[in-house]
C-alpha positions in Angstrom: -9.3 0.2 -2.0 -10.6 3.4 -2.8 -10.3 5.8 -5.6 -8.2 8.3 -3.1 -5.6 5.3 -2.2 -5.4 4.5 -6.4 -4.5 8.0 -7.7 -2.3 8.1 -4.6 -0.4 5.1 -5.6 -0.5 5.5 -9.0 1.4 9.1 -8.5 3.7 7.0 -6.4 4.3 4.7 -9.3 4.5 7.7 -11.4 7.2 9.9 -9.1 9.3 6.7 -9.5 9.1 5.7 -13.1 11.0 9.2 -13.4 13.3 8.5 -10.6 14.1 5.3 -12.7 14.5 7.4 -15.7 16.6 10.0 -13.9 18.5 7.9 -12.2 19.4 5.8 -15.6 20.4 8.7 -16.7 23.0 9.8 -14.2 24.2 5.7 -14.4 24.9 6.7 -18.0 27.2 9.2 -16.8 28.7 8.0 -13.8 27.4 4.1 -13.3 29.8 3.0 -10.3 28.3 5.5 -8.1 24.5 5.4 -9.2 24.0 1.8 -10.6 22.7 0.7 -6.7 20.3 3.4 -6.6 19.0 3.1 -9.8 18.4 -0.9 -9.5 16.8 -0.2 -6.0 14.6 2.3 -7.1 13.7 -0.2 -10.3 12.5 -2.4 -7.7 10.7 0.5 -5.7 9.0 0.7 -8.9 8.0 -3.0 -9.7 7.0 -3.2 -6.2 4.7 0.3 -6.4 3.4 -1.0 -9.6 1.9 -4.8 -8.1 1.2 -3.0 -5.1 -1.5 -0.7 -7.4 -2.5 -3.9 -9.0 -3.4 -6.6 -6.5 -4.4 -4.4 -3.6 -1.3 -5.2 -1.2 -1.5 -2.6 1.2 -0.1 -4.2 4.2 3.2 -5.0 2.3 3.5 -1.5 1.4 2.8 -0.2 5.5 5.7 -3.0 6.3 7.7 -2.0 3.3 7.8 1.7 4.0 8.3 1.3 8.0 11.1 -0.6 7.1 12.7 2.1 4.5 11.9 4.8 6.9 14.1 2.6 9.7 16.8 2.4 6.7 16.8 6.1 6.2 16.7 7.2 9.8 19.8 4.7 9.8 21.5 6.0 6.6 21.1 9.8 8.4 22.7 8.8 11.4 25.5 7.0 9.8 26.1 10.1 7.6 26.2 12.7 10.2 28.2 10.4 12.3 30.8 10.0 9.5 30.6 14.2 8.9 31.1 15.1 12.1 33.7 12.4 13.1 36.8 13.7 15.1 40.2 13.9 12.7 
């Protein structure tokens, strides 16, 4: 792995170590909405951080194709559901 692909993934682990913190905070506030988020991006997180430390790369490739299929679902769902006839 090269020095590009660490800073890169440890920004990555960075960006989410504050989503964690931001995300704990808004649980504070109103946990029954944002408890799921901030326990999946936890594990984002732990996952980010072994990725950067034993050199896992095609987990990650496999890992995001499959959260970019979630998302892509999770966009379709909610414009469905906004733009559902009464």
């Amino acid at each position: 792995m090269d020095k590009q692909e660490k800073d890169v993934l440890f920004l990555m682990a960075l960006a989410v170590s504050g989503a964690v913190l931001a995300s704990g905070l808004a649980a504070f506030q109103q946990w029954i909405i944002v408890l799921p988020l901030t326990i999946a991006v936890f594990l984002i997180m732990i996952l980010t951080l072994f990725q950067y430390k034993h050199k896992f790369a095609h987990l990650a490739e496999s890992i995001e194709n499959w959260a970019m299929i979630i998302v892509l679902i999770g966009i379709i769902i909610s414009f469905i559901y906004l733009y559902r006839p009464v």
